[in-house]
N, C-alpha and C positions, 0 to 999 in steps of 0.2 A: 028494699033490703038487698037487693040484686047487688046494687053499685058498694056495698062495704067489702061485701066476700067478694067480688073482684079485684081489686083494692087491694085485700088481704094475700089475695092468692100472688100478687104481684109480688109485694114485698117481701115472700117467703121462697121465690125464684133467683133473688139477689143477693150478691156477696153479703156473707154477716159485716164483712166490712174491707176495707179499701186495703189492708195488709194481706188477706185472702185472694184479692182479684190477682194481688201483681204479685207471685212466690220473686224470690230471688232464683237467679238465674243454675248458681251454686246448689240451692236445694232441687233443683226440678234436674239435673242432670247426673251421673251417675257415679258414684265412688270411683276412683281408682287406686287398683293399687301400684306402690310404687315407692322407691328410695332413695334418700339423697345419695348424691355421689360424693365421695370421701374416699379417697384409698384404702382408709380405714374402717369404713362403715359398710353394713348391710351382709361383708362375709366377716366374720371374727379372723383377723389376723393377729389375737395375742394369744399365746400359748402359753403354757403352763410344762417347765423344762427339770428337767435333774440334772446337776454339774454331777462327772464322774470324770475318772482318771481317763488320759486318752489310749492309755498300755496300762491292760488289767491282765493277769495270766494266772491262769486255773494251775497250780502246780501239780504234780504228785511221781510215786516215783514207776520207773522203768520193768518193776518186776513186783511178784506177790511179796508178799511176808507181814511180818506184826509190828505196830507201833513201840519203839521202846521209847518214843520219849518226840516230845512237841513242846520248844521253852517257849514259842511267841504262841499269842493269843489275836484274839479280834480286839483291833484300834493301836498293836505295838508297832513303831518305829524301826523300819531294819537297812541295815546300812548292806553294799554288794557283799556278798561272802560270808555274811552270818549265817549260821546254822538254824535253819525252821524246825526241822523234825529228820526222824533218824529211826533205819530198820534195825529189828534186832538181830545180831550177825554174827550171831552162834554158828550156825551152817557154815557162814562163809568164812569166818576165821579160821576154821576147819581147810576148805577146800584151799584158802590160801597159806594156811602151811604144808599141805600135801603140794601144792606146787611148788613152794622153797626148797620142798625135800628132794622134789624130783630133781630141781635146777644143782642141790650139790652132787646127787648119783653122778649126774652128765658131766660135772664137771670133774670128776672123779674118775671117769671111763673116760674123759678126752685126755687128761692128764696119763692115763696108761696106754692111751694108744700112740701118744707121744713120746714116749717113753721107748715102745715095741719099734717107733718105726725107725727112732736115731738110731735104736741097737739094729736092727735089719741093715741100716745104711750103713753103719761102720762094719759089718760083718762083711757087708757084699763089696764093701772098696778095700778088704783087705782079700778077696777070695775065698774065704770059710764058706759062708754060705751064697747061694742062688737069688740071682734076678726075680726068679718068681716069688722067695719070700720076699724082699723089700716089696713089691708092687701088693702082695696081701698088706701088709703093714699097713703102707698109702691110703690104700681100701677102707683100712678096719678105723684108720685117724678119720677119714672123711667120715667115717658112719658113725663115726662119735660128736663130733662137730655138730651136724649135723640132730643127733639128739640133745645134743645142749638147747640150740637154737629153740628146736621145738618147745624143750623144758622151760626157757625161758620165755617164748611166747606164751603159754599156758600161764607162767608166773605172772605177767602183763595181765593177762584178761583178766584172774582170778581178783588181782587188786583193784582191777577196772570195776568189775562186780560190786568191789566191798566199797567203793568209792558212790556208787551210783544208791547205796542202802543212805547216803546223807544226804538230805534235802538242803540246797544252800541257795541265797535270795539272786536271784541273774541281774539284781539292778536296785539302788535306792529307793525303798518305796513305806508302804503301810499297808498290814495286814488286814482287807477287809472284809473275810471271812473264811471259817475255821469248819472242817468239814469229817475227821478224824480225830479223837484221841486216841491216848497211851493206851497201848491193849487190843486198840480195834485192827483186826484181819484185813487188811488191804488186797485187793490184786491189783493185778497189772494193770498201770494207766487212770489208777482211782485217783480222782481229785483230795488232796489232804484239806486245801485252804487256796484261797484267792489271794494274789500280792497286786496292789493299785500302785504303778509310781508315783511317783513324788513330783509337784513342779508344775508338768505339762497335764492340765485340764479342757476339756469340753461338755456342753450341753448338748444333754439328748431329749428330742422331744419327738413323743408318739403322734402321728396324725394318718387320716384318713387316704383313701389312697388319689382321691378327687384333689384334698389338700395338699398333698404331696406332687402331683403335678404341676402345682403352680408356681414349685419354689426350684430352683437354679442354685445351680451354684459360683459362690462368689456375692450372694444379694448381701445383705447388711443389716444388721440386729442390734434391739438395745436389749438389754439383760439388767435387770433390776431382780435384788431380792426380794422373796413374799413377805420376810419378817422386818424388812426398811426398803422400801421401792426407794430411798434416796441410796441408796448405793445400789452403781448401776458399772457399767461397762459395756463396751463396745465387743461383737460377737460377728462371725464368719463364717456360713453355712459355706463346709466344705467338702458334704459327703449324702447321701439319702442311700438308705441302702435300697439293692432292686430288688431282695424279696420281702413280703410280707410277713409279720409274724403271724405262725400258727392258730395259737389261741385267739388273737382279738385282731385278727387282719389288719393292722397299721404297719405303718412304712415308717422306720425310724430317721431323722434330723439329725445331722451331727454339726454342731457348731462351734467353732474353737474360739479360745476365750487367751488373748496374749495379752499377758499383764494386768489380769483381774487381779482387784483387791485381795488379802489373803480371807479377807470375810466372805468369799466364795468358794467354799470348805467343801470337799468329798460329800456326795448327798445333803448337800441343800436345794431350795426349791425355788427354782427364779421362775418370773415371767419373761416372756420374750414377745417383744414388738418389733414393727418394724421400721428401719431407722427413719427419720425423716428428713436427713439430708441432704438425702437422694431424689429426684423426680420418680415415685411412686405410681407401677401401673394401678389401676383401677378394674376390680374384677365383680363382675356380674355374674347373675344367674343366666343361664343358656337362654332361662324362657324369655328373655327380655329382647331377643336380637330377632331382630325382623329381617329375614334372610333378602340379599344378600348379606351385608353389611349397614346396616341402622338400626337405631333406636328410637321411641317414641320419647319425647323430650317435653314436658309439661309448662307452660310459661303461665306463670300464677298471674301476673298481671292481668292476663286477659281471660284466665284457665280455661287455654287451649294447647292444645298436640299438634306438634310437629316432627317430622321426622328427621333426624338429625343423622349424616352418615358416621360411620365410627371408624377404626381401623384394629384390627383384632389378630393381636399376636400370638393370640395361645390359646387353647381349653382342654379341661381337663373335667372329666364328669358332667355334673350339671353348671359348671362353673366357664365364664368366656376371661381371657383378659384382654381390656381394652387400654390400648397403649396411645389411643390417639383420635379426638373429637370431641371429646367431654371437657370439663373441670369441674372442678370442688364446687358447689354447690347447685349444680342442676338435677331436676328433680325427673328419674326416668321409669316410664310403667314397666314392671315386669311382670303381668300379667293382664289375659286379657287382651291381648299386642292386635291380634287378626280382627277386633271388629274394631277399630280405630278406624278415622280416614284424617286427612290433613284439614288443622284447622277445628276440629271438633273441641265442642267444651267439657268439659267434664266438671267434676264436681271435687270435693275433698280427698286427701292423700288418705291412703288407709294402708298401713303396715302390715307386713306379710308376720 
């Protein structure tokens, strides 16, 4: 009985079977992760943009007072020199007939001092009267002049005043929002309404501030609408501003849009890509750069690592741009990079 149970024990120390002895090479070795290289792939470079006016202006007027009257509304059409809204100018019609009345007094006291000084000068060229009354005369004309000038300066401002109670549009545009009615108490410097011109448009798009490092100005954009991606236009990042906003810490895109179709209407909602016209840097995660300058480069044929050098124009946050060593479809670890050595296998691509 000896010799079965050795026998047995034998065959129970050996592979269940000949697929078990010999794993694939693939399976015994270890994930990596890692992403094909695309200009476009692994960082999202399409955005999500608002077209807006590129001259938007917060109107309102110069001093306190009351609404008497606002004819445009939110979405009216207003050509230069239309009338938006208008103080009520009670007060002032007031102060600028007090200053019409000052300007005839003055000119009513210059008119007699003119008068006082010709009779002064014919008295004193016939001898009747003294050198010293013409030169009062002189005196009293100049000091009436004098208050004229004043009276009419006052008259100037007073209509300057009444002039500045009309809101009137600085330029062709449309009204894209309304911030006062008839009635409401303004002060000084209160916004009434927003005027968007007319014509000249741009896309603004909010992005991170990692994001916002990697873009220049001058690079090149296609712009499609979200409600037909087949109308599209050509776009020209010409502005990023340098501070953050408050609330949600982005850094705004400004991209100008010349000769967009007119179906690229005051707040609509485009994507924006980036063109592909152009030779396209390629931008990585930081963790992927194996300092100096290289990358781990994956060759499926044989799935093994190499180290590939690169050349790296930029970074920005967690992000490198790489301008030179790669192309479109090699596949590069970005993580995991320090226990690599040249030549090792590794196993299947695993997505970050």
């Amino acid at each position: 009985m000896r010799f079965p149970i050795l026998l047995l024990g034998l065959l129970l120390s050996l592979p269940a079977s000949a697929e078990d002895a010999a794993l694939p090479t693939e399976q015994q070795a270890r994930p990596v992760v890692s992403l094909i290289v695309d200009p476009q792939a692994g960082i999202s470079l399409s955005y999500t943009g608002t077209v807006v006016a590129k001259t938007e202006t917060a109107l309102g007027f110069p001093m306190s007072g009351t609404v008497a009257t606002r004819p445009v509304s939110t979405g009216d059409l207003v050509n230069k020199g239309d009338v938006l809204a208008a103080l009520d100018t009670t007060d002032l019609d007031s102060d600028l007939r007090t200053a019409d009345a000052g300007v005839s007094v003055a000119e009513a006291q210059l008119r007699s001092a003119t008068d006082a000084r010709e009779r002064a000068r014919t008295l004193a060229e016939r001898g009747v009267d003294s050198a010293t009354r013409l030169e009062d005369a002189e005196r009293a004309l100049i000091s009436a002049q004098a208050r004229l000038d004043q009276a009419k300066a006052s008259q100037a401002r007073a209509q300057d005043v009444k002039n500045l109670a009309i809101l009137t549009a600085p330029y062709d545009g449309v009204v894209t929002n309304t911030y006062a009615e008839p009635g409401a108490a303004l002060s000084e410097g209160q916004t009434v309404l927003q005027l968007a011109a007319i014509g000249k448009r741009e896309i603004v798009i909010d992005v991170s501030e990692a994001e916002a490092g990697l873009q220049k100005r001058g690079d090149q954009f296609v712009a499609s609408l979200l409600v037909s991606e087949t109308i599209k236009t050509d776009a020209v990042l010409t502005r990023v501003d340098p501070v953050a906003e408050k609330a949600t810490r982005t850094y705004r895109l400004h991209l100008s849009i010349e000769d967009a179709p007119q179906a690229f209407r005051l707040g609509s909602l485009v994507k924006v890509s980036p063109a592909m016209g152009k030779q396209a840097d390629i931008i990585l995660p930081r963790s992927a750069l194996l300092e100096p300058s290289g990358v781990w480069v994956v060759d499926r044929t044989s799935n093994a690592v190499s180290l590939r050098p690169v050349e790296v124009s930029g970074a920005s946050g967690d992000f490198i741009i790489v301008s030179s060593g790669l192309s479109a479809g090699d596949e590069v670890v970005v993580k995991g990079i320090h226990s690599l050595e040249e030549g090792q296998a590794v196993g299947p691509r695993v997505s970050e």
